[in-house]
N, C-alpha and C positions, 0 to 999 in steps of 0.2 A: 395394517390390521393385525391383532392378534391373531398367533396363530400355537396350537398343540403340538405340542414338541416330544410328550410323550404320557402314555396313562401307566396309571402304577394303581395294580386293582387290589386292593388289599380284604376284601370278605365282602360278606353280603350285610345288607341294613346299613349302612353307615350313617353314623351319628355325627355328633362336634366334632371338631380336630383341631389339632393341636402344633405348636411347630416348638423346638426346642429352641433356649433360647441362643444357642450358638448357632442354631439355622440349619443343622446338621443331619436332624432328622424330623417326618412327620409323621403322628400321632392320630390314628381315626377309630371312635368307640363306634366298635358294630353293638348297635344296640340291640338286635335280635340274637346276642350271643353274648359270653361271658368272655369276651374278649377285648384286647384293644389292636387296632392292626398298626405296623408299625414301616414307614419306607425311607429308606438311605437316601438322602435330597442329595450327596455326593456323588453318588457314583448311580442313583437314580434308579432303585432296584427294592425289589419287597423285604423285607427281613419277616423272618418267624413273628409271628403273635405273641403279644400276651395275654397269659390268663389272667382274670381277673375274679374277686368274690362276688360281683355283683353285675347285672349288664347296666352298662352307663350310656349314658344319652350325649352329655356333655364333656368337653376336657378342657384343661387348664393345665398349661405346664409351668411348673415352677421352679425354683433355684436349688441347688443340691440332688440333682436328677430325682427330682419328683414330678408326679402327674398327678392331678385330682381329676376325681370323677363325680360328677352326676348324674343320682341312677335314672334310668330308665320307667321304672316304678313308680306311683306314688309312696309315701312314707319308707322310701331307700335312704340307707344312708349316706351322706359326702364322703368320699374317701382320697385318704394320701396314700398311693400308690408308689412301689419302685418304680422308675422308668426304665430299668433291664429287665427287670424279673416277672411284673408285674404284681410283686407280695403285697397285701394290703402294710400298710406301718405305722396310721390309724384314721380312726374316724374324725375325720374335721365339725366342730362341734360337739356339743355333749347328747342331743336330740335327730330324728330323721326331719327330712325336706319334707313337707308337704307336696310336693308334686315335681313332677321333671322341670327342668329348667336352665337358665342359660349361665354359664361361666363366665370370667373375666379375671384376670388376675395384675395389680399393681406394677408400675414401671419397674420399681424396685423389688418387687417378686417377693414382698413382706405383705401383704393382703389380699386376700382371696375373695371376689365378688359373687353371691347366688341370687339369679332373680326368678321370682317361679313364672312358669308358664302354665297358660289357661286354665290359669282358676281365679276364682272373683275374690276380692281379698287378696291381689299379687302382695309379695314382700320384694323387697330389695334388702340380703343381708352382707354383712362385711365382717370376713375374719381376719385376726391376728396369728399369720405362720410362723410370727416370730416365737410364742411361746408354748410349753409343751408340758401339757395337750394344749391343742388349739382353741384360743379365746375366740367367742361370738362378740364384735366392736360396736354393731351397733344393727337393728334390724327395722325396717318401713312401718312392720308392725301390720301391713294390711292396705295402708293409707296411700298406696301409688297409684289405684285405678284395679283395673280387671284384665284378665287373661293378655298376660306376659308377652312380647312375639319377641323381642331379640333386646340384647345388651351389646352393648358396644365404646370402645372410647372413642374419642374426638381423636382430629388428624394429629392433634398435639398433645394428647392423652393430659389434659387436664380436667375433660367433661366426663363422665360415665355418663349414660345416653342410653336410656329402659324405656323402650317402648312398650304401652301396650294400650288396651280398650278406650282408655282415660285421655289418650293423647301421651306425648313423649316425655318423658320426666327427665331430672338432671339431676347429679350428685358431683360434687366438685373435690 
């Protein structure tokens, strides 16, 4: 049986979370604040928060100690966050999100996945973090079905996997 070996409470609201990709530390956006909470998976202990410009719903960690965030909000916008500091370093896309939503970021931590949640007319979009500012690669446009519940990749991360109202969709 599984069994809890220890709880690491990092705020109230907790949102998405995140794990760094060295495994080192975890990442959870209290959404009912402007923060992101942050726990040492080493030594299994809370570290101080970060502040953030916006409260975020979602998180994405990605390469070169970055976090992105999705806000909380409708019409928030995506952001590339420090992962020490919390400073914003900019906004991923040129546009806000239509609605809160779910994160995913590429094996190779060069694409950034949004898929909105519960609204009719979900999108599935995809950026490019290779280039700066951040390109929008290609977006659903509307066409995936209705209200978002969760994104996820395949055990072998070659499927992206967007559930929502429509039944489950696929992106390869």
């Amino acid at each position: 049986p599984l069994a809890v070996s220890c709880t690491l409470v990092g705020g109230a609201s907790p949102g998405g979370m995140a794990i760094a990709p060295n495994g080192t530390k975890r990442y959870v956006a209290l959404s009912g604040a402007r923060k992101i909470s942050v726990s040492d998976l080493t030594a299994l202990a809370v570290l101080p928060s970060l502040p953030i410009a916006e409260q975020g719903y979602a998180l994405a960690a990605g390469g070169s100690n970055r976090l992105y965030v999705a806000p909380t909000a409708a019409n928030g916008p995506l952001l590339q966050v420090d992962a020490t500091t919390g400073a914003t370093q900019a906004q991923v896309g040129p546009y806000q999100v239509e609605g809160r939503g779910f994160l995913q970021i590429s094996p190779d931590r060069n694409t950034l996945y949004f898929a909105d949640s519960g609204i009719s007319g979900s999108t599935l979009n995809s950026y490019d973090l290779t280039m700066s500012p951040t390109s929008l690669l290609q977006t659903s446009g509307g066409n995936t079905g209705s209200t978002g519940a969760d994104l996820k990749w395949s055990h072998n991360r070659t499927l992206l996997c967007y559930t929502n109202g429509q039944g489950n969709r696929r992106t390869s």
